[in-house]
N, C-alpha and C positions, 0 to 999 in steps of 0.2 A: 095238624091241619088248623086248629084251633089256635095255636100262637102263631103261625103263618098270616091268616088274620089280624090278628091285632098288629102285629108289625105293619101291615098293610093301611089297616084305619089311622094308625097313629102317625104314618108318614103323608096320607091326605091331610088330616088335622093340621100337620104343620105347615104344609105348602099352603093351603087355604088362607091360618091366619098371619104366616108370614108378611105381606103386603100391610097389613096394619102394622104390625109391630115395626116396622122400617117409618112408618107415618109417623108414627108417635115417637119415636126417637128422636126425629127430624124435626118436629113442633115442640115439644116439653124438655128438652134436655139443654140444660143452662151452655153457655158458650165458654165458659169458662172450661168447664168438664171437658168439653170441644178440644179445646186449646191443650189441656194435659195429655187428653188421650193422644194427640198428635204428636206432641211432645214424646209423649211413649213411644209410637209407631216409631218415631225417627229413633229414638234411645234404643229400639228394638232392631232397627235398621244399621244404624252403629254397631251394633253388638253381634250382629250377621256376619258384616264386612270384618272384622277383628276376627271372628272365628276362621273366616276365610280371605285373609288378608291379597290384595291385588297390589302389585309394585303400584308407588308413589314416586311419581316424577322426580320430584325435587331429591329422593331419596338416592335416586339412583343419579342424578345429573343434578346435585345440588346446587351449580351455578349456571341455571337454565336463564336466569333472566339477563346474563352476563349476554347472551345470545341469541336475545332478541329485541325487537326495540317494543318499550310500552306502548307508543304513539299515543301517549297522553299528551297534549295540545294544552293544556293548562301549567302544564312542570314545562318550565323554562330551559329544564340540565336534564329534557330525554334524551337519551342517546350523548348523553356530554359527561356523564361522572365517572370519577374516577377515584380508585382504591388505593393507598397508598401502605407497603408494606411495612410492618413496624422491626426494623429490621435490629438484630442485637448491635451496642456501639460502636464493637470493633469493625462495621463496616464505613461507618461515618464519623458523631462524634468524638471518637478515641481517635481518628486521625485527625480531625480540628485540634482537638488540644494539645496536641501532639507539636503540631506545626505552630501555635500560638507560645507554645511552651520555648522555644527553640531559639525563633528568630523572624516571625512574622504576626504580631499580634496585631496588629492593624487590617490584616488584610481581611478578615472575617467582620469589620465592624459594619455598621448601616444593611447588615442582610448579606453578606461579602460583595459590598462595591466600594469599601473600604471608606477612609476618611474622605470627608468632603474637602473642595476645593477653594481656598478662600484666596483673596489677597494676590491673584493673576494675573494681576498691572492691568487690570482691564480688559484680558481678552477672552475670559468666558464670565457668564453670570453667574450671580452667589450662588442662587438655588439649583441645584439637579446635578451637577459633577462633580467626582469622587477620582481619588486615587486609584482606580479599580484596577487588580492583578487580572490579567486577560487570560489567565490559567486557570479564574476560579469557581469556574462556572458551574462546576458538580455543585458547591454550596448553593452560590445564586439563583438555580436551576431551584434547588429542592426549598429553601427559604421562599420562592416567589409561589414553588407551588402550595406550598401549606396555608396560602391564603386562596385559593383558585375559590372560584364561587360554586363547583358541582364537586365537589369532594363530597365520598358516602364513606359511612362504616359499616354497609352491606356489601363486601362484594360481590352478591349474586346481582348487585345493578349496577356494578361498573362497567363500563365501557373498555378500558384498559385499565392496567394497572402499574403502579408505579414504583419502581424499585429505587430507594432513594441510596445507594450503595456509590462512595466515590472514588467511582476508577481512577480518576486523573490524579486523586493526592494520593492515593495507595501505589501507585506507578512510578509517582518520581519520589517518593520512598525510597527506591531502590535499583534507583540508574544505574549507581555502579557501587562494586565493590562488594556483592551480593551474589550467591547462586541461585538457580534459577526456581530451587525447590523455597527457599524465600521468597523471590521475587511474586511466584504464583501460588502460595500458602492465600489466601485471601479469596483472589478469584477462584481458586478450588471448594476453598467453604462456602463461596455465597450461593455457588451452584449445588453445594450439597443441600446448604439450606432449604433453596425456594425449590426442589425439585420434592422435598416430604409437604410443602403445602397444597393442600385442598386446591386453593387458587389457580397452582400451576398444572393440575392436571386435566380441568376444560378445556384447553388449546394447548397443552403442551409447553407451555412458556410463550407462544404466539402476541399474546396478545397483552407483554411485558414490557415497558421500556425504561431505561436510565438516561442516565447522563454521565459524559467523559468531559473533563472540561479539558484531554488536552489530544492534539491529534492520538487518530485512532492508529497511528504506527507506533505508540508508545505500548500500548496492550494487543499488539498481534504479531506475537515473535510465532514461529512456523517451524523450528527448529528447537531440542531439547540441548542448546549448545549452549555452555554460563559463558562465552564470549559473544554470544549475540545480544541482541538488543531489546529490553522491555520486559513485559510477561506475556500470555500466550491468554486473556483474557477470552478474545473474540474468538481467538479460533478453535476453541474447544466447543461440543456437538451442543449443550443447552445455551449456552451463550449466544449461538447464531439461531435460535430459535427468537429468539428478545431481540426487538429495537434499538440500538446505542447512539446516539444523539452526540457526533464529536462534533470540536469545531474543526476540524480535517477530515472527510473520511477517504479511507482506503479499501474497504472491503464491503461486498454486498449487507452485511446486516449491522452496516456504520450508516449514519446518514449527516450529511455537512448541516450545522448552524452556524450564526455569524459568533465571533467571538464577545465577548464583553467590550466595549469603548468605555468611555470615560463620561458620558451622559444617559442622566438614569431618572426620567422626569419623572414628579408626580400627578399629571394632569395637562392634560391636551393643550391649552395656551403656552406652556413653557417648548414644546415641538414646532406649535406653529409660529410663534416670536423667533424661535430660532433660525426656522426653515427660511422666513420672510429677510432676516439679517445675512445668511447667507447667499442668496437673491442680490440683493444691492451689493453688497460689499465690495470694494473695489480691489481687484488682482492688480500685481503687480510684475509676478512672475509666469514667463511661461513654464517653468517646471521647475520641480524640485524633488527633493530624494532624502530618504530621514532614513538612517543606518548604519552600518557598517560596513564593510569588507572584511573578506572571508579568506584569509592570507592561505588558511589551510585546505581549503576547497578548490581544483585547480578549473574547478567546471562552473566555478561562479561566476558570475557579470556583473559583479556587485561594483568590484572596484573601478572598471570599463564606465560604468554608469556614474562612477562617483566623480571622473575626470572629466567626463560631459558635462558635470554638471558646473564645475570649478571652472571647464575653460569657454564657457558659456557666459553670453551676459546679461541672458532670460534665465539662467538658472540659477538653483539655490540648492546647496548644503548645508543639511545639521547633521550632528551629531553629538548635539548635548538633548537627549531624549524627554524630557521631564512635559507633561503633559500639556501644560501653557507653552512651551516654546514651541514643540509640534502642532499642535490646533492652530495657533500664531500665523506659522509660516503654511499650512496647508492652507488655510483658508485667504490666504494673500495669492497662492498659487492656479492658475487656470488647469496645469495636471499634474497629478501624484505619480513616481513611479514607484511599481510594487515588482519586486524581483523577488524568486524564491528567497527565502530564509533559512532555517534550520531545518524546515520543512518546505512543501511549497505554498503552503498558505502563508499569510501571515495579520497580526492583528492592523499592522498599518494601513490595510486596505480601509479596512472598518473607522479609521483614523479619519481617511481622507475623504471616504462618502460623507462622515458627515459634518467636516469640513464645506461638503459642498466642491470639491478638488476631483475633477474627473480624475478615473486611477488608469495607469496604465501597462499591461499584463507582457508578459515575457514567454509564460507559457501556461497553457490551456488550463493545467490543473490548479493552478494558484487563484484562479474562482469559477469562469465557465463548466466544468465537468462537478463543481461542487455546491453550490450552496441555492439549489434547484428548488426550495420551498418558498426562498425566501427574497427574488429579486426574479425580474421580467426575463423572460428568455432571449428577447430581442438587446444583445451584448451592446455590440458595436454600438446603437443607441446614447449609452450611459458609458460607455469605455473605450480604448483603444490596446490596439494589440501589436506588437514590433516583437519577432519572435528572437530567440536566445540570438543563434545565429547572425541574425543581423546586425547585432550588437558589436557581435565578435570580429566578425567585417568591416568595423568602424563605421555602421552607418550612422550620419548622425541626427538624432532624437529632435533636436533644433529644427532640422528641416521638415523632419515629414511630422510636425507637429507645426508648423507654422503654412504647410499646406492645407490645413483644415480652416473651413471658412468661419471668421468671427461670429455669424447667425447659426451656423451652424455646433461651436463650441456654445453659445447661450446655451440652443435647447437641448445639449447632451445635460449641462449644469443642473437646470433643471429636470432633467431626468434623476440624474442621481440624487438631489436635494428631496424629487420625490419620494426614493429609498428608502430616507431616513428612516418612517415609525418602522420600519417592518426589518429594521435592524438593529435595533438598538432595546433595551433590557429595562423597562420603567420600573420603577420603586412598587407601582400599583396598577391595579388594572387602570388603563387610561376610559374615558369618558365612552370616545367614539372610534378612536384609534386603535387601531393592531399594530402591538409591535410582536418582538421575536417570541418570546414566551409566547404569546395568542397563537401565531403563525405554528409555531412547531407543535403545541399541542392540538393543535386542528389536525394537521397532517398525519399526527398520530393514530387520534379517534378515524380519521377517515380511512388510514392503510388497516387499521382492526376489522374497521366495519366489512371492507372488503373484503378481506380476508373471510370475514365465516359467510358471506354470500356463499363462497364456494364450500 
């Protein structure tokens, strides 16, 4: 009974002078002390959480910020950077020097837009044009991006990412005379590669792109046949997860860019002196036609096209190709024609935009179904169209080009002269202008972005 008591008196005792003891802690005890014991608390708090550890986002989804946007409003490159994979050389520089080694060492000079163009009797300027290989785009592609202004070495903040891997010289590698387990040795590695990275497994590969600098039919054989044609790049299951950036495309996860021309500015005056010189110049010819004939194709209209033009008195034939003689005559020309090639695109389109040389199409896919990022939807505007067929009927190009009204032929001109920046491949980010490089990496970040909305 007797310690029942005291247990009793001594827990009043305490409740009574509790309230002071809280006072006096509160008034006398340095801030300092404060500051530790807090410090404790949280050291003690820390040491709770560790003993009883709770998943950590980043831990389990370590490229969370890949897929979301900061909306920081002070960072210029939110929602705009991008990752660029450091890939081993046998996907890229071992084929550069490969090809330098051989029988093309020029073509990689200047960033690969190749030797500049000097001494062209006057019909382009010193500065901004090069020899440029219109196949070489994988280089020029990845050379232009390794200056981009939002490149990160995090990539939990990129945006997409970029595989600097070059389809197009690993492909015509081994056009012919090669089996096909050659031919696709390469694109089999690269997919073995980026499928063990971290990177590629927040989206699957989704949110991956390259570059093919040459049509996307050269890497999308569909058959394990060594008499068919190419490798089998694209159509294997992680490869059509990733973006491919041709300048032809043929299949859903190909997308059209313009080819490389032959004008590669550094700076918005040299575009707009151009544009302005194209404007006045004065044509001479109503059409003309820079090519070939295709003796072994029975289905071409190349040579059809090439007799219109010879028994014509508005028209012109070349076929000495050399960059000054083409620019020459397109820019003297009111219209280019562009008939399939080798494929059905081809670089002379690109030739003749910016020449300022309205082009004129044969059939649908040789640009209207293609190059949809990077030029108005409204065709007919900036082009003309005369299908295969008609050709073959001898209808002739003379006429129903001289049906079109001279007001009317101006402002297609300048439709297409307005084309220019957003076709053509500048040395550097231009001032105020977008050209192709700008355009296609917009398109990129913006199908990514979409993409994880859903």
């Amino acid at each position: 009974m007797f310690q029942g008591l005291h247990v009793c008196v001594l827990g009043l005792l305490i409740w009574a002078f509790l309230p002071f003891y809280i006072l006096f802690r509160h008034l006398n005890v340095p801030k300092s002390i404060l500051v530790v014991n807090h410090e404790i608390v949280n050291s003690q708090t820390t040491i709770s959480q560790t003993e009883n550890p709770k998943p950590n986002c980043l831990e389990v989804f370590p490229f969370i910020n890949a897929t979301t946007s900061l909306k920081n409003a002070s960072d210029s490159c939110d929602g705009r950077y991008i990752y660029i994979h450091d890939l081993p050389s046998r996907f890229n520089k071992d084929l550069v020097k490969e090809r330098k080694r051989f029988n093309e060492p020029c073509m990689f000079a200047n960033d690969g837009f190749g030797s500049a163009l000097k001494d062209t009797n006057c019909v382009l300027p010193d500065n901004g044009w090069y020899a440029t290989d219109h196949f070489n785009l994988d280089y020029i592609f990845h050379k232009r991006m390794e200056k981009y202004e939002c490149l990160t070495n995090d990539s939990s903040m990129a945006t997409a990412i970029f595989v600097p891997f070059y389809a197009g010289l690993d492909a015509s590698k081994y056009f012919s005379g090669y089996n096909i387990s050659v031919r696709d040795a390469a694109s089999l590695d690269l997919v073995d590669w980026l499928q063990k990275r971290d990177e590629w497994k927040v989206l699957n590969g989704k949110d991956h792109f390259l570059v093919g600098g040459r049509p996307s039919w050269d890497y999308c054989r569909w058959h394990d046949k060594d008499t068919d044609w190419g490798n089998k790049f694209l159509t294997l299951p992680a490869a059509k997860n990733m973006s491919t950036l041709s300048v032809e495309s043929s299949t859903s996860n190909s997308f059209a860019v313009p080819y490389p021309s032959y004008f590669h500015p550094s700076k918005d005056s040299e575009v707009f002196d151009w544009q302005d010189k194209m404007m006045k110049i004065e044509r001479k010819w109503l059409f003309s036609f820079a090519g070939f004939a295709r003796p072994n194709d029975p289905e071409s209209i190349r040579r059809l096209l090439i007799n219109q033009c010879q028994n014509s008195s508005g028209g012109k034939y070349l076929k000495i190709l050399s960059p000054s003689s083409v620019m020459n005559v397109f820019k003297r020309s009111n219209f280019c024609l562009q008939p399939k090639g080798d494929s059905f695109t081809r670089r002379s389109t690109y030739d003749s935009i910016l020449a300022g040389c309205i082009p004129v199409f044969f059939h649908q896919d040789s640009f209207y179904t293609q190059y949809t990022w990077h030029v108005k939807m409204n065709y007919l505007d900036y082009s003309v169209f005369i299908p295969e067929d008609d050709i073959r009927k001898n209808v002739s190009i003379e006429k129903r080009l001289n049906r079109i009204d001279p007001m009317k032929i101006k402002m297609m001109r300048k439709e297409v002269i307005d084309l220019i920046p957003k076709i053509i491949y500048a040395r550097y980010k231009l001032e105020s202008l977008k050209d192709a490089f700008d355009v296609s990496v917009e398109a990129i970040i913006s199908k990514v972005k979409q993409l994880r909305k859903h």
